[in-house]
C-alpha positions in Angstrom: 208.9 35.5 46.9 209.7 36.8 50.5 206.4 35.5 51.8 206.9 32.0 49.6 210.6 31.5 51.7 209.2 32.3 54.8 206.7 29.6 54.5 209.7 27.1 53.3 212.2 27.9 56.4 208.6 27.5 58.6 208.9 23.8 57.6 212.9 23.6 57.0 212.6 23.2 53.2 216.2 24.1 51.7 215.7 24.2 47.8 218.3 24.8 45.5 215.8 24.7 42.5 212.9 26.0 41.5 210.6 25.0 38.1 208.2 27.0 37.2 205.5 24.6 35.5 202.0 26.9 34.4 200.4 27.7 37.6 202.5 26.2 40.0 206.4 25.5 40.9 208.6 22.3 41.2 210.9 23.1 43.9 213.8 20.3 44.6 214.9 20.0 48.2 218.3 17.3 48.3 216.2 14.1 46.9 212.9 15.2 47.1 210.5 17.4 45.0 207.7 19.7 46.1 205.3 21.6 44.7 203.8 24.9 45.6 201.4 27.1 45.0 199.4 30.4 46.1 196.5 28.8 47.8 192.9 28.8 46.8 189.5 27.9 47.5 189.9 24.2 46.9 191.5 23.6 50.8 188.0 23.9 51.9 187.4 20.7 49.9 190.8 18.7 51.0 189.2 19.3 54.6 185.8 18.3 54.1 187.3 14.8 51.8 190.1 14.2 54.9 186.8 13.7 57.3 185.5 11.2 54.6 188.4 9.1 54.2 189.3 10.3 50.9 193.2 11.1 51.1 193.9 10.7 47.0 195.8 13.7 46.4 199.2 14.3 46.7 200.1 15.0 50.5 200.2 18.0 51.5 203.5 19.2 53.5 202.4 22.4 55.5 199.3 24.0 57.0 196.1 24.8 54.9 196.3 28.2 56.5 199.3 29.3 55.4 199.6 31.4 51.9 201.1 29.0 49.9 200.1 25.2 49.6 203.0 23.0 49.2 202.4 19.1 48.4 205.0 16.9 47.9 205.6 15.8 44.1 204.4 12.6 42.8 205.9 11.1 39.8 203.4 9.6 37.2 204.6 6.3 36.4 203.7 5.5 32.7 201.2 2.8 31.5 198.7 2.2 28.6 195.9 4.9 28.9 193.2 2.5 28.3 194.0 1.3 31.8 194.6 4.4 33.1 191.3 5.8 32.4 189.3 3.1 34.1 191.8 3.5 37.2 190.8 7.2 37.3 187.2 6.7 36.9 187.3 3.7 39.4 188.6 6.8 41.8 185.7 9.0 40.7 183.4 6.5 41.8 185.0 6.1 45.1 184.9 9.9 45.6 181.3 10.4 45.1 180.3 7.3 47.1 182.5 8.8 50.4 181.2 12.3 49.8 177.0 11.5 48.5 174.6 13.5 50.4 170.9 14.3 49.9 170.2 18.1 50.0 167.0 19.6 49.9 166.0 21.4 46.5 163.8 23.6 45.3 161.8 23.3 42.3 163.1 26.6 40.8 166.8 24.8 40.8 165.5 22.5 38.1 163.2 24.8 36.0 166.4 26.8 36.4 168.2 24.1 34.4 165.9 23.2 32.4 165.4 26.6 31.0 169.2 26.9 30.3 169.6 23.7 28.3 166.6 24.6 26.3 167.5 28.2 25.5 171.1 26.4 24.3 169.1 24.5 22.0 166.6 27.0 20.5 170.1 29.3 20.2 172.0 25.9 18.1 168.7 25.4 16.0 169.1 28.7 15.2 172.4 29.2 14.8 173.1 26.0 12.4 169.7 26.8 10.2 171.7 30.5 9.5 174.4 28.4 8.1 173.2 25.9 6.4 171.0 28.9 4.8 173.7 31.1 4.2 175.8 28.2 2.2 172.4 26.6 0.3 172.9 30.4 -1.7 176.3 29.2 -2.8 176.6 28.4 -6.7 179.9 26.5 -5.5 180.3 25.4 -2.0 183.9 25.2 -0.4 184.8 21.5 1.3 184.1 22.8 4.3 180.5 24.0 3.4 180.3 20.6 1.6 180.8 18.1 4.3 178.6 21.1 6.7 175.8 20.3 4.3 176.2 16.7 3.9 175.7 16.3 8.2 173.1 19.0 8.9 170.8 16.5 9.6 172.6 14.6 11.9 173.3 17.8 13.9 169.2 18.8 13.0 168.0 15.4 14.5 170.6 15.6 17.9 169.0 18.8 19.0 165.4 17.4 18.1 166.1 14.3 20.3 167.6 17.0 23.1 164.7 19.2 22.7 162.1 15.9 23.4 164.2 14.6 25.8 165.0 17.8 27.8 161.1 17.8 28.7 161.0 14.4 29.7 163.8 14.7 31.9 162.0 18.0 33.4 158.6 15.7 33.9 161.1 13.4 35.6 162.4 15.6 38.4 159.7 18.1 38.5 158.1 16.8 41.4 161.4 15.9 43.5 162.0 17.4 47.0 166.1 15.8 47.6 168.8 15.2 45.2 172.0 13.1 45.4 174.9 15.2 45.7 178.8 15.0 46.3 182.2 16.2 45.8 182.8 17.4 42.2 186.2 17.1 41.0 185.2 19.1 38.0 188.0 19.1 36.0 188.5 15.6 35.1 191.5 15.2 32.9 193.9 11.8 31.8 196.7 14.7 32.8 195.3 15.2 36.4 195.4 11.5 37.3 198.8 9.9 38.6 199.8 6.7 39.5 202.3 5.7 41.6 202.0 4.1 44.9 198.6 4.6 44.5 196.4 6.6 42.5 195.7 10.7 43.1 193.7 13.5 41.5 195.4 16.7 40.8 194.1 20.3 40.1 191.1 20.6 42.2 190.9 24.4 41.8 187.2 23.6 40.1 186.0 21.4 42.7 182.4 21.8 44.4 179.4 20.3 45.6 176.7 19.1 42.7 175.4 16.6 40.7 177.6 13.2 40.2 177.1 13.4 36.5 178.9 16.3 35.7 182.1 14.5 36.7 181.3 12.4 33.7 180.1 14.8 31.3 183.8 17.4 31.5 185.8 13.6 31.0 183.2 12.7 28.7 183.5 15.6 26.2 187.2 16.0 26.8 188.3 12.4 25.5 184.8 11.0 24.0 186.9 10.3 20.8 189.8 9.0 22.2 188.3 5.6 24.4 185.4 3.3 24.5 183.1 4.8 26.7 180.7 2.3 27.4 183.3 0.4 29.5 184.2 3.6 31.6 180.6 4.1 32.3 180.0 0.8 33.0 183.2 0.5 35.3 182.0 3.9 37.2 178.3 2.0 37.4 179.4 -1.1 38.7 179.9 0.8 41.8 178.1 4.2 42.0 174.7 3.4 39.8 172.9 7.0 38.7 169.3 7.0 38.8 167.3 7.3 35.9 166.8 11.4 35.9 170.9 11.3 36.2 171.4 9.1 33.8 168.6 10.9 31.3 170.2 14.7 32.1 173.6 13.2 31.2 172.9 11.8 28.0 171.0 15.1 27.3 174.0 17.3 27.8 176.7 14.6 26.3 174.6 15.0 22.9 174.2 18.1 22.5 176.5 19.7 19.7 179.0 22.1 20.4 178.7 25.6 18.7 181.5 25.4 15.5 183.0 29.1 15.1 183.6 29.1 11.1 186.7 31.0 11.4 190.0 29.4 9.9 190.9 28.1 6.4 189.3 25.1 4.5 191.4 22.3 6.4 191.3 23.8 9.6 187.2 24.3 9.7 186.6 20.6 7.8 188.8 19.3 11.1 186.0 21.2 13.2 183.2 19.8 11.2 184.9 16.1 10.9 185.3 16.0 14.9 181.5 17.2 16.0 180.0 14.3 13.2 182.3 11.8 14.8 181.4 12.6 18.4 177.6 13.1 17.4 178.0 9.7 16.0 179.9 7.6 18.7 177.5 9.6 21.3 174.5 8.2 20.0 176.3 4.8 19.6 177.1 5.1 23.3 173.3 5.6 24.5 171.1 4.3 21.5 171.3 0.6 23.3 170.0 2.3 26.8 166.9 3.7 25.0 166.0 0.8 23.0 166.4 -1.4 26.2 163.9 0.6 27.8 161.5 1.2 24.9 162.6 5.6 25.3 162.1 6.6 21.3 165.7 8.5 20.6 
């Protein structure tokens, strides 16, 4: 704390209260509100965006050297969500065109890849036939095992469709020598986008250089089942278009299944089970029109 009010007399900040708030503290100075934080690898990326022209974050009040970050504190103002999603992936966009670079890659980077998405799949196959084995030996299945049994296929006929695709993607990119890279936010949230004067992104401590898509696929799997994602795509699209081995690796890893731990009581695992059918289903809603457009069997 000795070092922390140091760094506050360095730049004449007087509080008379401090909040802690998970990772970081609300300090109030008179009428004005910071907040600080022990500083991290991220400042490496608020220098590299301030050379771009990408100055959506809150601003920051002292010197990126110093041990703690302080950045004044920006109140969200409230709107419908709907909105506020397209404003944040309207800002997405904008940060991957200011920050898109092509870097050199080597082959090994995709077989890399594609080696780790199709071990994940061989490992669900797997994992899901146990289960669905296990509970066929039931006399009497529980509701949970019920409704398990009643989708299997569904879940069965996602991974085949990843499986195939994963390939074709690979037959795609096999042969490339640059790839499109940028600044990754990587932690894409409705809580770390504020509005006010104008729009920020908070809680960079993920942030690095990669592919645009994975931007899309953390939002994508943290609200899938709580907007209409063919607008937000379409929105991010209308400026920042993905190619079509981006586009193809994104859908890949948007449909595959998550791995359900069957631990919990009846309701709590049925909730599980209910969720993952509902997002396999709405996924494949969401893509189903790009493959038949291009005559791509899903």
């Amino acid at each position: 704390m000795i070092q922390l009010n140091d760094i506050l007399k360095k730049y004449d900040i007087k509080p008379y209260r401090y909040t802690n708030n998970g990772n970081v503290i609300i300090i109030e100075n008179k009428n004005e509100r910071f907040i600080v934080r022990k500083k991290s690898m991220d400042e490496e990326i608020f220098s590299y965006l301030k050379t771009r022209n990408f100055d959506y974050f809150p601003r920051f009040i002292n010197d990126l050297n110093d041990e703690f970050i302080i950045q004044e504190y920006v109140e969200d103002i409230k709107y419908p969500s709907e909105q506020k999603i397209l404003d944040l992936i309207n800002l997405v966009s904008l940060l991957h065109n200011k920050t898109t670079h092509y870097k050199e890659v080597d082959i090994e980077d995709y077989k890399r890849l594609y080696e780790d998405i199709s071990n994940n799949i061989e490992y669900l196959k797997s994992y899901y036939f146990d289960i669905i084995t296990t509970i066929e030996t039931h006399t009497f299945m529980s509701p949970y095992e019920y409704l398990f049994a009643r989708n299997i296929s569904k879940i069965n006929s996602v991974l085949n469709f990843c499986e195939i695709e994963i390939s074709n993607w690979y037959n795609l990119v096999k042969d490339k020598t640059k790839e499109r890279q940028v600044v990754l936010h990587n932690n894409l949230d409705l809580s770390h986008f504020i509005k006010n004067d104008k729009s920020y992104l908070i809680n960079w401590k993920k942030s690095k250089i990669g592919n645009p898509i994975f931007d899309l696929f953390v939002l994508y799997k943290r609200h899938a089942l709580d907007f209409d994602f063919e607008s937000i795509f379409n929105a991010y699209e209308q400026s920042y278009p993905l190619s079509i081995d981006e586009k193809r690796l994104l859908y890949i890893l948007i449909s595959l299944p998550d791995k359900i731990e069957f631990n919990g009581n009846n309701y709590e695992l049925c909730n599980k089970i209910s969720n993952m059918v509902d997002y396999l289903y709405k996924t494949d809603k969401l893509i189903s029109p790009y493959y038949s457009k291009n005559n791509i069997h899903n």
